[in-house]
C-alpha positions, 0 to 999 in steps of 0.5 A: 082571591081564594087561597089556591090563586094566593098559592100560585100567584107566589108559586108563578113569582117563585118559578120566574126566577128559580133557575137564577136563584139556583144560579147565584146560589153556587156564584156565592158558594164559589165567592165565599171559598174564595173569601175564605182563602183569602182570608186565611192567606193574606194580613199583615203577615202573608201565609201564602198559599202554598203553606195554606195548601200544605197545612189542608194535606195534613202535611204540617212537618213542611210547614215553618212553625210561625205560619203554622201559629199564625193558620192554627192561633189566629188565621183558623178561629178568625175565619171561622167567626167570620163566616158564622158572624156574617152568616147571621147577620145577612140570614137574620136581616133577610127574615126581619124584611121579610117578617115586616114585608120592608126591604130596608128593615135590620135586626136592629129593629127588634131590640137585639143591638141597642139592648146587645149594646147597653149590657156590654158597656154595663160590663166594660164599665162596672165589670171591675167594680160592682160586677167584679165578682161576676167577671171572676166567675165567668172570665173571658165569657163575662162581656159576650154573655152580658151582651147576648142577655142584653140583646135577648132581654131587649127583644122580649121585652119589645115582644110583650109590649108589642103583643096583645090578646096574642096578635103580634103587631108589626107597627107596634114592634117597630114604634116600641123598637124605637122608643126602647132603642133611644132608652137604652141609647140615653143609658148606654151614653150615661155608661160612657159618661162615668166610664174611666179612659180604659174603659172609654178605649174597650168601649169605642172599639168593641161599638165599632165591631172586629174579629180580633178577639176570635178563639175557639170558645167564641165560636164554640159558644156562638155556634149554637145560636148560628146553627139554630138561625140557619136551621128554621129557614126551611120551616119559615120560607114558605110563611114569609112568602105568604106575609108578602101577601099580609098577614090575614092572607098568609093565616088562610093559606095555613100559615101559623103566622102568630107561631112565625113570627115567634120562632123568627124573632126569637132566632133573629135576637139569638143570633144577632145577641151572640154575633154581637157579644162575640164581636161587637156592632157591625152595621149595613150587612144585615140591610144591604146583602139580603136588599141587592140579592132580593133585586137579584133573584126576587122575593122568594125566601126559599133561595133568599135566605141561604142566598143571604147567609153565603153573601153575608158570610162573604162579604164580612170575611172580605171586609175583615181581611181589609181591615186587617191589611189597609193600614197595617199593622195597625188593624181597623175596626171592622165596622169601620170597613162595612159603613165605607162599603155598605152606607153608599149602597145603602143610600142608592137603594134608599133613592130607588123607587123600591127605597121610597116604596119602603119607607112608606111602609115603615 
């Protein structure tokens, strides 16, 4: 098959579903404003919507002064983390799928979590001793900067591993995955070892992922990482579509494949390093949103990719808002929320045929 047949084949499989893919574009857009709402007015404290509406018109005289804390402090910064955090994480799974050509791989794959993991429980753990000086320095900032070099750090040391003669090897980037994810799992658990009963506590709930600690720096520095992931979708849609095809195909249709699988690793552990310092580990959304909407509107990426942003966005918002509710006012980690929602789907698409066709290919 020369290069022009490759180019329509994915040209018929993209346009069989386009007018779909446009579709559940704006149902997502649509679900995700009502997360948003959803998110600012209900917890443990309702704002009501009214108030809600009062504070958007700028109206701020008519608002009580303890909804107003609670919508500017605490209900503004949450919701924004959320939809920055759950953005990353369904854009960066969808990348990683469709980077390895496998609808169950996950950005956990490349290092970033297991590596995002280790440094911040080197930070929980040695932060008030041995790198006090370093927590003094950098304040609030010490364990999110921590986590995202461990993550970053993690990842290209997998790419140099995985890299020979300058060919990136998918096989060998999931093999190393594994070997690195279960040594740094062994040095994580020697951490938690030593670790004291404050430590031990900070420990179990940042592993378990929560949107509490959201503030306006958070965001602020996570903004970027966020931004950059959502900004390469337009220069890598095209190459992962033509990796569906293999990766000597997509290099004679002209795609930089070496260059792509680059600049999409790099973005993936970026942003998943950030999210992850930001607010911990939380599982089954870079897996579960970018799967059921591929069974939805296809494999084209060109729809998938922000398709999987607004769904990740939506989905992390409305687990948050669970967790904050459901056992009030007690506040439930979020990956807690997420496991309950996303294993059991997870496991059905695990059974379907697709499942088994993609755990041949890991």
């Amino acid at each position: 098959m020369n290069t022009l047949a490759l180019m329509s084949t994915l040209g018929r499989r993209d346009g069989d579903r386009s007018a779909l893919g446009f579709v559940v574009l704006a149902l997502l857009t649509v679900l995700l404003t009502v997360a948003v709402f959803v998110s600012i007015v209900i917890g443990p404290t309702g704002v009501g919507l009214p108030h809600l509406v009062t504070y958007l018109t700028g109206d701020h005289a008519d608002m009580d002064q303890q909804n107003l804390i609670i919508v500017e402090a605490v209900r503004l910064p949450r919701t924004g983390m959320g939809l920055l955090i759950g953005a990353a994480l369904g854009v960066s799974g969808a990348m990683m799928q469709g980077l390895f050509r496998n609808p169950l791989a996950d950005p956990g794959i490349v290092g970033v979590t297991s590596g995002a993991a280790l440094a911040a429980v080197i930070a929980i753990v040695l932060g008030p001793t041995l790198l006090f000086p370093l927590q003094v320095v950098f304040g609030e900032q010490f364990l999110p900067l921590m986590a995202f070099l461990g993550g970053l750090g993690n990842t290209f040391l997998l790419y140099v591993i995985a890299t020979r003669n300058g060919q990136t090897s998918t096989t060998a980037l999931i093999l190393s995955g594994i070997a690195i994810a279960a040594m740094t799992g062994a040095a994580t658990g020697l951490m938690i070892f030593i670790a004291d009963d404050r430590a031990l506590r900070d420990i179990t709930f940042w592993s378990l992922g929560s949107l509490s600690g959201a503030t306006t720096s958070k965001i602020v520095a996570i903004l970027p990482f966020v931004v950059f992931v959502l900004a390469i979708i337009p220069f890598v849609a095209r190459g992962l579509d033509a990796l569906i095809l293999g990766d000597a195909a997509a290099f004679h249709m002209g795609v930089p494949v070496q260059r792509l699988k680059r600049m999409t690793i790099l973005a993936v552990a970026a942003a998943c390093g950030a999210t992850v310092a930001a607010a911990g580990s939380i599982g089954f959304i870079g897996i579960v949103v970018p799967h059921l909407l591929r069974l939805a509107i296809g494999p084209s990426h060109r729809f998938l990719l922000p398709a999987s942003a607004l769904g990740g966005a939506a989905l992390l918002l409305l687990a948050d808002t669970v967790a904050r509710t459901i056992a009030a006012p007690a506040e439930l980690p979020i990956g807690i929320i997420t496991a309950i929602l996303g294993a059991p789907v997870f496991l059905m698409l695990l059974l379907g045929k697709q499942g088994r066709q993609a755990m041949e290919g890991l």
